[in-house]
ZAKOL-362909 format. One record per residue (C-alpha): residue in one letter; x, y, z. Coordinates in steps of 0.25 Angstrom, whole numbers. Each point is the difference from the previous one (the first is absolute). Example, Ala and Ser with C-alpha at 12.3 -4.5 7.8 and 13.67 -1.06 7.14 Angstrom:
2
- a|49|-18|31
- s|6|14|-2
//
This chain:
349
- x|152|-88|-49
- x|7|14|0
- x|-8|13|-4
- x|10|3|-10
- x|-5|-13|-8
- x|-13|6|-3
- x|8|12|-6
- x|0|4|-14
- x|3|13|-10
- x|-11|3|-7
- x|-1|11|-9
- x|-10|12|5
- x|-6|2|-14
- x|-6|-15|3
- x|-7|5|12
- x|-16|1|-5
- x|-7|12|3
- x|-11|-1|-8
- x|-9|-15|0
- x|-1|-4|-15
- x|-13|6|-6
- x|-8|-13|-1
- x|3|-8|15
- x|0|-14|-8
- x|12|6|-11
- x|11|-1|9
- x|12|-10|-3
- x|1|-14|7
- x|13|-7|3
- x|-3|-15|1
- x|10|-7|8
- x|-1|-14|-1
- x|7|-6|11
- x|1|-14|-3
- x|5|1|-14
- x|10|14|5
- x|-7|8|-12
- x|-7|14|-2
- x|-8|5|-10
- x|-6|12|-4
- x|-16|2|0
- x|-10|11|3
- x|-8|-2|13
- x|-12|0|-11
- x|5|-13|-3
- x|-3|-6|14
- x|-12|-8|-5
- x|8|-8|-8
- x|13|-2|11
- x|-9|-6|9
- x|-6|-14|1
- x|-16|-1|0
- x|1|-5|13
- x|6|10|6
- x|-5|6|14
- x|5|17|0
- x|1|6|15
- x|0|15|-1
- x|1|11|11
- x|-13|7|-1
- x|4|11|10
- x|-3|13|-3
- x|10|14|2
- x|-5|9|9
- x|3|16|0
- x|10|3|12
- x|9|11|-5
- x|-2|13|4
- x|5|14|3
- x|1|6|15
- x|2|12|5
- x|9|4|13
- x|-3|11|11
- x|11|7|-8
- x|-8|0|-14
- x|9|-9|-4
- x|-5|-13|-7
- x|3|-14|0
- x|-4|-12|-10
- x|-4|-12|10
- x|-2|-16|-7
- x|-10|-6|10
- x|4|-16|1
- x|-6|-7|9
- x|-10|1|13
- x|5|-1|14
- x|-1|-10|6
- x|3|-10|-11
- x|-13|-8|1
- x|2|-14|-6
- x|-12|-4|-7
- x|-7|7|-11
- x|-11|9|4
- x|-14|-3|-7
- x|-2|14|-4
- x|12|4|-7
- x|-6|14|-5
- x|1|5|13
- x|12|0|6
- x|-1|3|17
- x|11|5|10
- x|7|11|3
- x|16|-2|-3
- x|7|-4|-11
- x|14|-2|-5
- x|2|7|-9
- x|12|8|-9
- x|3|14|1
- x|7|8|-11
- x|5|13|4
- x|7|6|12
- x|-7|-6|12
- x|2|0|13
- x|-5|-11|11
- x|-10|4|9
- x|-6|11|-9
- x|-13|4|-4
- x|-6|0|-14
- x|-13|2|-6
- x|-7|-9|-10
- x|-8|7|-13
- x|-12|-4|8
- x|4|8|10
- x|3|-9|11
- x|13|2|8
- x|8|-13|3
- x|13|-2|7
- x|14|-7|-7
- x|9|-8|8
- x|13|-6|-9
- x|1|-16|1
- x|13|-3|-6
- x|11|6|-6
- x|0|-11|-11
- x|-1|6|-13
- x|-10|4|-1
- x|-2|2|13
- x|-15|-5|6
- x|-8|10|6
- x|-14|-1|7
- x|-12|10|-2
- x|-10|1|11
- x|-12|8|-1
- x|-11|1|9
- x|-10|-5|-8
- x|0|-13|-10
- x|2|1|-14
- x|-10|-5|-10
- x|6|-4|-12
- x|-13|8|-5
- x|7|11|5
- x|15|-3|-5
- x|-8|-2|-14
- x|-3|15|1
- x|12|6|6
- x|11|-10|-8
- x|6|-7|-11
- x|5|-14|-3
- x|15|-2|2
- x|7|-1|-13
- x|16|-7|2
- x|9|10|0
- x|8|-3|-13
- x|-11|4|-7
- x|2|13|-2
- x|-10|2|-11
- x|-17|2|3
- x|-8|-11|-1
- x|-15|-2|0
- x|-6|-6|13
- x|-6|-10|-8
- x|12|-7|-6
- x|7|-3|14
- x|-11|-9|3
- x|-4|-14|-5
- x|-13|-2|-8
- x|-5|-7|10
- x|6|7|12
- x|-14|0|10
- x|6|1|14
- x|6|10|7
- x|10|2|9
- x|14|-2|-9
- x|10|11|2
- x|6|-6|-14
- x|-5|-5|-14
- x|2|-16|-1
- x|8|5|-14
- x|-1|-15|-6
- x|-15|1|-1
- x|0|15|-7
- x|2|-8|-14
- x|-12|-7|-1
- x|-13|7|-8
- x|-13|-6|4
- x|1|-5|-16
- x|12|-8|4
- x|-8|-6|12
- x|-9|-6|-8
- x|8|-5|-11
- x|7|-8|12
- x|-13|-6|6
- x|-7|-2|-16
- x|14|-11|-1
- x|-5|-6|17
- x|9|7|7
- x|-5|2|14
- x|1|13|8
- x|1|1|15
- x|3|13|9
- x|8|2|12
- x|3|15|7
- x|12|4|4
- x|1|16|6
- x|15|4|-8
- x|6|7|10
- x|14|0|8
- x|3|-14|-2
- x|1|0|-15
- x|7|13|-4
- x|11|3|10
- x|14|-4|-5
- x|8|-8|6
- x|11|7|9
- x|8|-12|6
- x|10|-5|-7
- x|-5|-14|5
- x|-12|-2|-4
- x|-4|-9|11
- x|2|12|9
- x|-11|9|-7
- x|-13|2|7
- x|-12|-2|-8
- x|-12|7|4
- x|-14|-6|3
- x|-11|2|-11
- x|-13|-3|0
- x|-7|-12|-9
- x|-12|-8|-1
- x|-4|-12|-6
- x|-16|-1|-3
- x|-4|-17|2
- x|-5|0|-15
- x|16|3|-4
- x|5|-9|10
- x|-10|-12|-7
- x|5|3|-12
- x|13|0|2
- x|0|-14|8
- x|-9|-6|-12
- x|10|4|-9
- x|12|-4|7
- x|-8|-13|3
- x|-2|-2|-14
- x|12|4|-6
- x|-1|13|-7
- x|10|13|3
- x|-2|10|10
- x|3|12|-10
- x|2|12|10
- x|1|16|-4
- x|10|7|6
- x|8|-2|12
- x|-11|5|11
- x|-8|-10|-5
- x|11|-12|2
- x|3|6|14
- x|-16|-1|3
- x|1|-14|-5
- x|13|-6|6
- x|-4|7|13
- x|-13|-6|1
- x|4|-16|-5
- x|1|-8|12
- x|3|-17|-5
- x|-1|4|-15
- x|-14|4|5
- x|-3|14|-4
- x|-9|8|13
- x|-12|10|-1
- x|-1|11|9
- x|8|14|5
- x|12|2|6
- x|14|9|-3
- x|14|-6|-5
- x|15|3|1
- x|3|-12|-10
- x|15|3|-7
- x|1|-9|-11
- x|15|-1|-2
- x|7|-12|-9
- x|-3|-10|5
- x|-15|-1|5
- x|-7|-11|-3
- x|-12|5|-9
- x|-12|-8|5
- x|-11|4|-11
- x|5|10|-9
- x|3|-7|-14
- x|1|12|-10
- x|4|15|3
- x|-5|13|-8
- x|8|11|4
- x|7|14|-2
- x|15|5|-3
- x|4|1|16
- x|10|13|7
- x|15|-4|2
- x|1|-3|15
- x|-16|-5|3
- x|-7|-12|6
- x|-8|-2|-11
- x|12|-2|-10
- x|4|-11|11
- x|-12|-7|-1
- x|-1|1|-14
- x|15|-7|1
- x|-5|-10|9
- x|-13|-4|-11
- x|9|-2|-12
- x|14|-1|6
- x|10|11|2
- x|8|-2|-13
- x|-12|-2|-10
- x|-3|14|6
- x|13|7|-2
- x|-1|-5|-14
- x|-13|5|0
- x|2|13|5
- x|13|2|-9
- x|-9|-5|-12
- x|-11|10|2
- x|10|13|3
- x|6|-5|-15
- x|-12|-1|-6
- x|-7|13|7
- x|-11|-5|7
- x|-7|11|10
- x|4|-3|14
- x|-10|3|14
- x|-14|2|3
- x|-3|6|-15
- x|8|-10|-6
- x|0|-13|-8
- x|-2|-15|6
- x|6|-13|1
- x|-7|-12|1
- x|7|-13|7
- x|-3|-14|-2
//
């Protein structure tokens, strides 16, 4: 598959910048593979879309505040996005509150130079070394003490996405039931459900379960080959707790519908299904699922309006098909749904 098939116009208007005022009033597109159909519903309107069997998996992971501002020996200032800890450990670590180590990747806004020196609002002086002249480029931020995320909670904020050029409350880019840290991105599927809408699902039997994926590098850099075969994923970080694994099995066993949230959540599940069998514990993936993969467990998708150009519109191709999408997509541009983080949902079944 070519880059240039995940390409699209799509008008700027359309890009949200605000989340609708009640999570649970944003629009649904229900794509409805077997019969080639779409529909038009609210996300409200879930309880009703789904069979009273059904068993939802959602990403429960929770955004961190990693964005700060810098300043240079020269007074000048940088705005550093902190990503991930180095090394990369695979495994989740228990306490996920407090986050160890002493270099990161990170990205660096501003005129920076390799090898200088800056200082943190706490104070500290760490050192930058540029990674990669990727764009953006990867840079790594050593300090000579560790981090806390007690710390970056005092000195930092969470990382909004760039096209959003408009404030937004803290509160809104995360889920209702975001509960742990260490995600450098919102699992934006999840931001539509009110905790009156979880309930409404479990009153018809729908069965909840939880996974964790961190949102970071792998999920929201573009693709810049043009064959996509050739594009690097980058590992996250995922965990599935036993009693999700158990539920998931009994489910498959018995045969009900793996309903998964977002596209971090099929990665979790997909990466971690060995023989149709999905696996408790920690690890980190690389999985790109490009059309073509054989879905092991997922059944049904809820997920956003997708950038031109990502791996998460090829997944979501690879899901429903890459025609149904285009026609999909074009539908919703005609009918102005909101596109991106803040923006409206389609469910595939």
């Amino acid at each position: 598959m070519k880059r240039s098939e995940l390409c699209f116009e799509l008008p700027p208007d359309l890009i949200a910048q605000q989340p609708t005022e009640r999570r649970s009033d944003a629009r649904l597109m229900l794509v409805n593979r077997s019969e080639q159909s779409i529909s038009h519903h609210q996300v409200a309107d879930l309880p009703q879309l789904l069979k009273s069997d059904d068993l939802l998996v959602r990403n429960i992971a929770k955004v961190s505040r990693r964005k700060m501002t810098v300043q240079t020996a020269n007074g000048g200032r940088l705005e550093l996005t902190l990503i991930e800890l180095l090394p990369t450990v695979i495994g989740v670590p228990s306490d996920r509150e407090t986050t160890g180590g002493a270099s990161w990747h990170c990205f660096v806004r501003g005129r920076a130079k390799s090898g200088q020196s800056i200082t943190l609002p706490d104070g500290q002086v760490g050192q930058l070394l540029k990674l990669t002249d990727d764009q953006p480029p990867l840079w790594q931020l050593t300090t000579s003490t560790p981090l806390e995320q007690s710390v970056l909670d005092e000195m930092a904020e969470v990382m909004l996405p760039p096209y959003v050029k408009q404030a937004v409350p803290e509160t809104r880019y995360q889920t209702v039931y975001a509960s742990v840290s260490g995600s450098l991105a919102a699992p934006t599927a999840g931001l539509h459900f009110t905790p009156e809408l979880l309930t409404a699902l479990q009153a018809k039997g729908i069965e909840l379960a939880d996974i964790v994926l961190d949102v970071g590098l792998g999920t929201f850099l573009p693709v810049l080959t043009e064959e996509l075969r050739q594009h690097v994923m980058h590992h996250e970080r995922y965990a599935v707790p036993g009693a999700t694994a158990t539920a998931v099995n009994a489910a498959r066993l018995a045969g009900r519908r793996i309903v998964a949230i977002g596209t971090t959540t099929v990665r979790a599940l997909e990466a971690s299904t060995r023989g149709g069998q999905l696996q408790a514990g920690a690890s980190s993936t690389d999985l790109f699922i490009l059309p073509g993969f054989p879905f092991q467990l997922t059944d049904v998708l809820m997920t956003n309006f997708h950038l031109p150009g990502s791996t998460l519109l090829a997944l979501t191709m690879a899901f429903a098909g890459v025609d149904l999408i285009r026609t999909a997509y074009a539908e919703a541009i005609k009918q102005r749904y909101r596109f991106f983080s803040f923006g409206d949902a389609m469910l595939i079944i």
